[in-house]
N, C-alpha and C positions, 0 to 999 in steps of 0.2 A: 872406292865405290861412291856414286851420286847420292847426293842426300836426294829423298823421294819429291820435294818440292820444285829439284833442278828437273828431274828425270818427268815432273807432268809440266813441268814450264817447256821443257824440249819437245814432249809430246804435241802441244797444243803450238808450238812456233811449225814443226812439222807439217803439222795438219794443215795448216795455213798455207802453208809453200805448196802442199799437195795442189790448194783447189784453181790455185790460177787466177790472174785477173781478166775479164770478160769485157770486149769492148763493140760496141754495134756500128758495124759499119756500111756502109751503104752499099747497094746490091747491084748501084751503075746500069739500072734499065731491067738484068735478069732477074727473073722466076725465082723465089727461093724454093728448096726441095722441101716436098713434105713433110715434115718430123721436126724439121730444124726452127731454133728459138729466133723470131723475128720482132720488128717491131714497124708500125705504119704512125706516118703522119699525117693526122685528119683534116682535109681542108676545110671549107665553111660549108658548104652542104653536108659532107660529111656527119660534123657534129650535129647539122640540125636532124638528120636521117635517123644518127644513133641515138639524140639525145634521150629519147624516152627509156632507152636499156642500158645507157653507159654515163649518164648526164649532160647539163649543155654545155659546159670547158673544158671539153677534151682536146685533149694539144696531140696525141700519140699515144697508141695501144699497144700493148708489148704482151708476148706470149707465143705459143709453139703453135706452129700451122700443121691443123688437122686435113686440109683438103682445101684444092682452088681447080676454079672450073676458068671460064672462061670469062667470067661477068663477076666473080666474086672469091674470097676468102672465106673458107672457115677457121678462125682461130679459138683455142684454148684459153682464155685470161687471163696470163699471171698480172698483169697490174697497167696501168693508167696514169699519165705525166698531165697535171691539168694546164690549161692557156696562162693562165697565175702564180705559175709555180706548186709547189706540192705533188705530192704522188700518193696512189691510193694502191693497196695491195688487193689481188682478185685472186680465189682459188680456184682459176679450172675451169668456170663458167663458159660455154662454148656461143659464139657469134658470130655473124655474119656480114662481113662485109664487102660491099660492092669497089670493084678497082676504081671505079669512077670518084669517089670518096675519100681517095690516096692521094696524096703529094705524095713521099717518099719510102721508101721501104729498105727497110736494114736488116741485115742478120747479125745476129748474135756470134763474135768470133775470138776463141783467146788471141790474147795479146800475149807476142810472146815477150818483148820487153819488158812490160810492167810484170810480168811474171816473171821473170828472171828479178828484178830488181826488189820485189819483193822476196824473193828467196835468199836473195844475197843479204839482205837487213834481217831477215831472218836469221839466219844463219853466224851473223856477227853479233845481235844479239845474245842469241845464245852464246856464244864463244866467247859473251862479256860477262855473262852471269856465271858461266862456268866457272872460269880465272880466277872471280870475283870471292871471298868468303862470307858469303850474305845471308848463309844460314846460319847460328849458331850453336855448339854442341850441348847449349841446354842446363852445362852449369852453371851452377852460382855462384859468385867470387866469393873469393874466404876474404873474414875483413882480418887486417893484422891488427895482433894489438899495439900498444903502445910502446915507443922504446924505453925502459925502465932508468935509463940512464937519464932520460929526461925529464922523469915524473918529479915532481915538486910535494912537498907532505906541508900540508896549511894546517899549523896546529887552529883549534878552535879554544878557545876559551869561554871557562862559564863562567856566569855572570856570580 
């Protein structure tokens, strides 16, 4: 039987190989569908249009499209790449954006390499902690005593 520390270290390599790696890739001119996780690339109008609701270094706005008409996006906000690096997390906040505002538009799409590749190091991972005896069974080593054959008797004398 697994000791319980291997059996939640499997669990959590598991879980990990479940979710998949996510990669954005570009949409080559089409439409993304409705519902699906995208992300746009703000030109220089753009930022200045959105700055008052999203700030003025926006580089790319990532999040699931709620609805697009003809002249514009609605999206969902999960988060914000700024022109400087850094990123910001957004919960859901719904926007507006016009296509005119876009450079580039990406969908959100597993990768199925990096998910395999990560399952596979998962998976040997584990298969290395397994093998391995890296839990201990918790006892305490008995000390021996001394071999008596060796013990030496130091008289002491008083003064």
């Amino acid at each position: 039987m697994m000791p319980q520390s291997v059996r939640a270290f499997a669990g959590v390599v598991v879980s990990l190989s479940l979710v998949g790696c996510y990669t954005l890739q570009p949409t080559g001119g089409a439409a993304p569908a409705v519902g699906t996780e995208v992300a746009f690339d703000v030109n220089d109008a753009g930022r200045f249009a959105l700055g008052g609701a999203l700030g003025p270094e926006i580089a790319q706005i990532q999040g699931r499209l709620l609805e697009q008409a003809d002249s514009e996006y609605v999206l969902s906000v999960s988060g914000i790449r700024h022109l400087r690096g850094g990123e910001q997390a957004w919960s859901g906040e719904t926007v507006r954006v016009k296509r005119e505002h876009v450079n580039s538009t990406y969908e959100r799409k597993l990768s199925r390499g990096r998910t395999i590749a990560l399952g596979a190091a998962g998976v040997g991972l584990l298969a290395f902690f397994v093998t391995r005896s890296i839990v201990g069974s918790g006892d305490e080593p008995t000390p021996t005593p001394p071999d008596s054959s060796e013990a030496q008797i130091i008289p002491i004398s008083k003064p």
